[in-house]
C-alpha positions in Angstrom: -31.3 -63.7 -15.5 -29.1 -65.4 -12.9 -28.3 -63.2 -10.1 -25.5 -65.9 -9.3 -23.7 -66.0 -12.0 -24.0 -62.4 -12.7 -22.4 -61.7 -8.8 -19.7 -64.3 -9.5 -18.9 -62.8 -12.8 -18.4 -59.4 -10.8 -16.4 -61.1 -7.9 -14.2 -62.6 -10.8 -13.8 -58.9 -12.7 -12.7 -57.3 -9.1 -11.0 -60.2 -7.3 -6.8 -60.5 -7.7 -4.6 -58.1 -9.5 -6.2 -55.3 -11.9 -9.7 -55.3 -12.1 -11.1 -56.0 -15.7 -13.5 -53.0 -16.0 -15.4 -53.8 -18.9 -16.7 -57.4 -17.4 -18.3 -54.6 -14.9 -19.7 -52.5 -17.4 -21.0 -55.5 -19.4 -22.3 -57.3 -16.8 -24.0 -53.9 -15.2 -25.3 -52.3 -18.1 -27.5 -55.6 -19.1 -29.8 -55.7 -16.0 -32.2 -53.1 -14.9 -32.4 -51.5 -11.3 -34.4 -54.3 -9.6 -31.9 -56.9 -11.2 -29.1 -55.3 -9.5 -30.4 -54.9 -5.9 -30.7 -58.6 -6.5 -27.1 -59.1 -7.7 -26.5 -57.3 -4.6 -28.2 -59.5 -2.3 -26.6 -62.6 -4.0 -23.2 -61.1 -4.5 -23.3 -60.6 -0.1 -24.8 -64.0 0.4 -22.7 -66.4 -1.9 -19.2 -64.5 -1.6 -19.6 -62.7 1.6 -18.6 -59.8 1.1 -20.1 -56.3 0.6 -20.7 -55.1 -3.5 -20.5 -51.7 -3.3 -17.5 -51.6 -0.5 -16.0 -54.1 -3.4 -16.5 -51.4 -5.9 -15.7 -49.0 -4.5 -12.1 -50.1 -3.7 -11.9 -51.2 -6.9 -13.2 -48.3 -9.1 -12.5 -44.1 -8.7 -13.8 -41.0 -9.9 -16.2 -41.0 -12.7 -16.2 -44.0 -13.8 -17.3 -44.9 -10.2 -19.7 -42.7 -9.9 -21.7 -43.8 -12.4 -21.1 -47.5 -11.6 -22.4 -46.9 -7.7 -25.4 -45.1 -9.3 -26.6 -47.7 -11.3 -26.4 -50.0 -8.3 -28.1 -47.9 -6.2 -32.4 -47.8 -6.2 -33.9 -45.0 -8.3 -35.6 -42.9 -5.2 -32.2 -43.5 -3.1 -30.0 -42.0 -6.1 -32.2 -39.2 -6.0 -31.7 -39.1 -2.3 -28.1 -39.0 -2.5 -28.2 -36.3 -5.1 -30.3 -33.8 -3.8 -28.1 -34.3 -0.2 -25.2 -33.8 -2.2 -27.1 -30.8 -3.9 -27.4 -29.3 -0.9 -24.9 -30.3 2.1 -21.6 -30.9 -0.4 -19.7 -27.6 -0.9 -21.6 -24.6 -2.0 -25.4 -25.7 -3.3 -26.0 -27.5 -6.8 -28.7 -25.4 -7.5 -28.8 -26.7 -11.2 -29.6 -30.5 -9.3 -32.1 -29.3 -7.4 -34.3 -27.9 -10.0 -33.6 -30.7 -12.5 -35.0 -33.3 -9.6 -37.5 -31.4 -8.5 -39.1 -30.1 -11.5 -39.1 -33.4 -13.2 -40.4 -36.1 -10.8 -43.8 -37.1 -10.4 -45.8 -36.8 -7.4 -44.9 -40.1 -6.4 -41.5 -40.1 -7.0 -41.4 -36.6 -5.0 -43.3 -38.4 -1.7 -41.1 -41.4 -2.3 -38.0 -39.2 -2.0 -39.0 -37.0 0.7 -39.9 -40.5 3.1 -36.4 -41.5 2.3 -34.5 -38.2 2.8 -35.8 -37.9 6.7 -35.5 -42.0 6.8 -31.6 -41.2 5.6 -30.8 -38.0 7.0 -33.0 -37.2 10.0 -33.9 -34.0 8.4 -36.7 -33.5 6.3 -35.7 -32.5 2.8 -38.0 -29.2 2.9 -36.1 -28.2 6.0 -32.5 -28.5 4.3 -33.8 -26.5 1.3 -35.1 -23.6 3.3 -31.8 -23.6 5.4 -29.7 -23.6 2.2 -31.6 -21.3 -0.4 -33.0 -18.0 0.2 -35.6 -15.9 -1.3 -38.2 -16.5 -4.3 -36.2 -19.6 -5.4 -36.6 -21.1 -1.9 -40.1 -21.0 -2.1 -40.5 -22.3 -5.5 -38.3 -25.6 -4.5 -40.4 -25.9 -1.3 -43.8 -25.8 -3.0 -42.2 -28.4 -5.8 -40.6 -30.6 -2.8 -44.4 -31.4 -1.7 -45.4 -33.1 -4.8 -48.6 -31.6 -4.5 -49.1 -30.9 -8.5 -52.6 -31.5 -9.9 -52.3 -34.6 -12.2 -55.3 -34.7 -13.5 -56.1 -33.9 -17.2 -59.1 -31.8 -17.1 -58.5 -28.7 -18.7 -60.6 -25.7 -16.9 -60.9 -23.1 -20.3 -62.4 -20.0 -18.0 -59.5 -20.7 -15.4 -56.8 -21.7 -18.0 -58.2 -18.1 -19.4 -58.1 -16.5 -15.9 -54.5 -18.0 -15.1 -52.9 -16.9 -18.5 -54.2 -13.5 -18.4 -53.1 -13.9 -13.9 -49.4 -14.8 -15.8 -49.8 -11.6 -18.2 -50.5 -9.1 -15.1 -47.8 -10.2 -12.9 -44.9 -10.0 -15.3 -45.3 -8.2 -18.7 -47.9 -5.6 -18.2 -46.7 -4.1 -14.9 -43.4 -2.6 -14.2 -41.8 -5.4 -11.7 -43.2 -8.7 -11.5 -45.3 -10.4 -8.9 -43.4 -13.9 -9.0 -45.9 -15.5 -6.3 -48.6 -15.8 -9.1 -46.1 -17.5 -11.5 -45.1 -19.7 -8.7 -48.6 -20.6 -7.4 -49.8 -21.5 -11.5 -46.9 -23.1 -12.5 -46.2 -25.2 -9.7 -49.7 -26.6 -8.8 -51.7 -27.2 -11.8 -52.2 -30.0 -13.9 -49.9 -30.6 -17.2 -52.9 -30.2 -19.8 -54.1 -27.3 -18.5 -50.7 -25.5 -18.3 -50.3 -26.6 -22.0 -53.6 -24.1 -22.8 -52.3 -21.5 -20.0 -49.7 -21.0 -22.7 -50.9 -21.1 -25.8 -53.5 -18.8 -24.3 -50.6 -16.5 -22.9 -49.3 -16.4 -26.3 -52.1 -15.0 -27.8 -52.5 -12.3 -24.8 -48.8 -11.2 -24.4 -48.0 -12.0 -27.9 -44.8 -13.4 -26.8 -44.1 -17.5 -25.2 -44.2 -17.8 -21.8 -40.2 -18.5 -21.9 -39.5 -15.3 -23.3 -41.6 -13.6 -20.7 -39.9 -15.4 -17.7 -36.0 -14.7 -19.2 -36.7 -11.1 -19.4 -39.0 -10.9 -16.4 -36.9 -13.0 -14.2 -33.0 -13.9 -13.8 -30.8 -16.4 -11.7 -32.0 -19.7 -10.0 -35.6 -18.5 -9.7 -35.4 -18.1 -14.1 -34.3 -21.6 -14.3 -36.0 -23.3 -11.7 -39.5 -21.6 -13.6 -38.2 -22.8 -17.1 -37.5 -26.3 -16.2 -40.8 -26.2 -14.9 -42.4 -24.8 -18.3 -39.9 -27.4 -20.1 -40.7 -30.4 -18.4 -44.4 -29.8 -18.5 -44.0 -29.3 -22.4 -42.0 -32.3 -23.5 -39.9 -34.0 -20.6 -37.5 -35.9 -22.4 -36.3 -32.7 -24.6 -36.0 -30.8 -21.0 -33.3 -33.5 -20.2 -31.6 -33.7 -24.3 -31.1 -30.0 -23.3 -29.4 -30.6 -19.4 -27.4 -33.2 -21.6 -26.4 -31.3 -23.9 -25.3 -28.1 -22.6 -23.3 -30.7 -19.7 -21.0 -31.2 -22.9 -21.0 -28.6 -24.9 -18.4 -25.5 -24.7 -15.2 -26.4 -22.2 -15.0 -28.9 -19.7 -18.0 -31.4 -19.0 -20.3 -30.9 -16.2 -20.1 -34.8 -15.1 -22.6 -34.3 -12.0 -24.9 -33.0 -14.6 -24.2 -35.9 -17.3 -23.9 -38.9 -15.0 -27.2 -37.9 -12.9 -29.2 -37.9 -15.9 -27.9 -40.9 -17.5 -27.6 -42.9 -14.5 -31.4 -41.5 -13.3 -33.4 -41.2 -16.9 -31.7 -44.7 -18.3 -34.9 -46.7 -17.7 -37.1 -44.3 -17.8 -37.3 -42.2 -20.8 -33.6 -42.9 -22.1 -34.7 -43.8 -25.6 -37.7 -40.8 -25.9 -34.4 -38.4 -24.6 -32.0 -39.8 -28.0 -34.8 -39.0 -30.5 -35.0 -35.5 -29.1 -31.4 -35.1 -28.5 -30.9 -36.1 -32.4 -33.8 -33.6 -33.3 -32.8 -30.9 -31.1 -29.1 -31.1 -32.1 -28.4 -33.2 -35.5 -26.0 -35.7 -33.8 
């Protein structure tokens, strides 16, 4: 890897008449994040000139989207989303679960430093001002990336919790959606696995089932990304894809976000479900 030659073969794909877009794709695609912030670096130090102004000009809709995506830094893009999630017109609430139900602790205190860094305002602050109710206060407890990540299963709490889950929604007439919140946004992953299969056994129904008829609207999803990503992550994000192209129209927010912000991730673990879940 030569960030040189890769920032003069951009310069070359941008610099007189047309630009030649698939010298940008190629030359793009083939590094990783890290790579590019070096290109970056390189492209401003050896040619003078600023990359992303340089694609920007050069590039429009879509296409650069996803370009100025990859080139930006993996918290930063998540940054930039969840802004645009929640300051562009009318609230992506679809962004804001996705993001917040499926980054790590880490990844969650990394974006939260960079929001108020960014914006001035603290990303807990600009949820509760644009999101009301229930779903509010399941985004704000995900927004502290506070989750138990341990892997010690408790069986007389994971017990407790199920039959907890049991008595707020199916056995009583209304649901208590605190308790769901406060178990399925703060404990660990392997003891929500055996929360379910427990609740299974109890309600004789899966926990999904029990949320879709207990629950509707943004507070429904943002609880079932939650049950989805703790389940199997990369089939949470085959699903976002998929249903971003299926039916009418794409949702290109939807499919650019997670290609652009899973690619190096779990890209190839997303395929193999994808292919599973939907035979192509």
């Amino acid at each position: 890897f030569s960030a040189e030659q890769e920032a003069q073969a951009l310069r070359k794909a941008m610099k007189g008449l047309g630009t030649d877009e698939d010298a940008i794709i190629e030359t793009l695609t083939k590094l990783n994040v890290s790579q590019r912030q070096q290109v970056l670096i390189t492209y401003k130090s050896t040619i003078g000139r600023d990359l992303i102004d340089d694609l920007k000009s050069e590039l429009s809709g879509n296409f650069e989207r996803v370009i100025i995506g990859l080139m930006t830094p993996t918290t930063m893009y998540d940054v930039h989303e969840l802004r645009r999630a929640l300051k562009g017109a009318g609230t992506d609430e679809g962004c804001l679960i996705e993001i917040l139900a499926s980054r790590t602790n880490a990844e969650i205190r990394h974006i939260n430093e960079n929001y108020k860094l960014q914006y001035g305002s603290s990303l807990e602050d600009d949820i509760v001002s644009d999101t009301s109710s229930m779903f509010r206060r399941v985004l704000v407890s995900l927004a502290t990336g506070n989750r138990d990540e341990g892997t010690f299963v408790d069986e007389a709490l994971a017990q407790q919790d199920a039959q907890a889950l049991y008595e707020a929604g199916e056995k009583k007439w209304g649901t208590d959606e605190v308790q769901f919140m406060s178990i399925l946004c703060t404990r660990n992953r392997c003891h929500l696995l055996r929360v379910f299969d427990v609740y299974r056994v109890i309600a004789n129904k899966d926990i999904t089932d029990s949320i879709k008829s207990e629950m509707s609207g943004d507070l429904e999803d943002a609880l079932l990304a939650v049950v989805k990503c703790m389940r199997n992550k990369p089939a949470y994000f085959a699903e976002r894809l998929y249903k971003s192209m299926k039916g009418l129209g794409t949702d290109d927010s939807t499919l650019i976000r997670v290609m652009v912000s899973r690619a190096e991730i779990d890209m190839l673990y997303i395929r193999r479900e994808f292919l599973a879940m939907y035979g192509k």
